[in-house]
C-alpha positions, 0 to 999 in steps of 0.5 A: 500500500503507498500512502505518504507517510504521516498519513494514517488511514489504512484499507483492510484486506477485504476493503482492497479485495471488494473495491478491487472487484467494483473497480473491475466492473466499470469502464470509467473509474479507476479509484474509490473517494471517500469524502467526509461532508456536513450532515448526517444524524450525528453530524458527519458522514462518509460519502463514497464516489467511484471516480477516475484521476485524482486531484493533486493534494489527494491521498493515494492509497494502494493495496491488491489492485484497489485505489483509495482517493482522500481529500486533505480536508476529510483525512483531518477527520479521519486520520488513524482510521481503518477503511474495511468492508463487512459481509454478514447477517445484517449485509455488506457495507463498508465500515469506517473505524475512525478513533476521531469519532466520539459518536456514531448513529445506528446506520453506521455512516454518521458520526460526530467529532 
């Protein structure tokens, strides 16, 4: 995985595996963002965009053929946290383990600082 080294956020194996695998069925994407924006029930959210190109103060991290893109303002949100994906009774999301987050709602994708 090439990360610049004071960034922290880290894409779990099955996180790699599964955007690996989304990214291998579109034509025109070659990278997953994920965003941090105003809103949600607790204040945050993360948004996820299929996207191709990166701007060039992006964090790019790369690992088993997946591309994570982070913008420098959403890192501040979620730095040290684990991007991972989750496939069980409840269904398959990706799930977001971010130290900074003091609260979270149910749904799992809004939290607060």
């Amino acid at each position: 995985m090439s990360q610049t080294a004071t960034h922290t956020v880290t894409v779990s194996e099955a996180a790699a595996r599964r955007i690996a695998a989304i990214l291998s069925k579109t034509d025109d994407a070659d990278s997953l963002r994920i965003s941090v924006e105003g809103g949600g029930c607790s204040g945050f959210s993360y948004k996820y965009d299929l996207t191709s190109g990166h701007e060039e103060d992006d964090v790019v991290l790369e690992r088993d053929g997946a591309r994570v893109l982070i913008d420098q303002v959403s890192l501040a949100y979620m730095e040290g946290a684990v991007v991972d994906f989750v496939d069980d009774l409840m269904g398959q999301s990706f799930q977001i383990r971010n130290p900074n987050a003091v609260a979270s709602c149910g749904c799992g994708t809004s939290f607060s600082v």
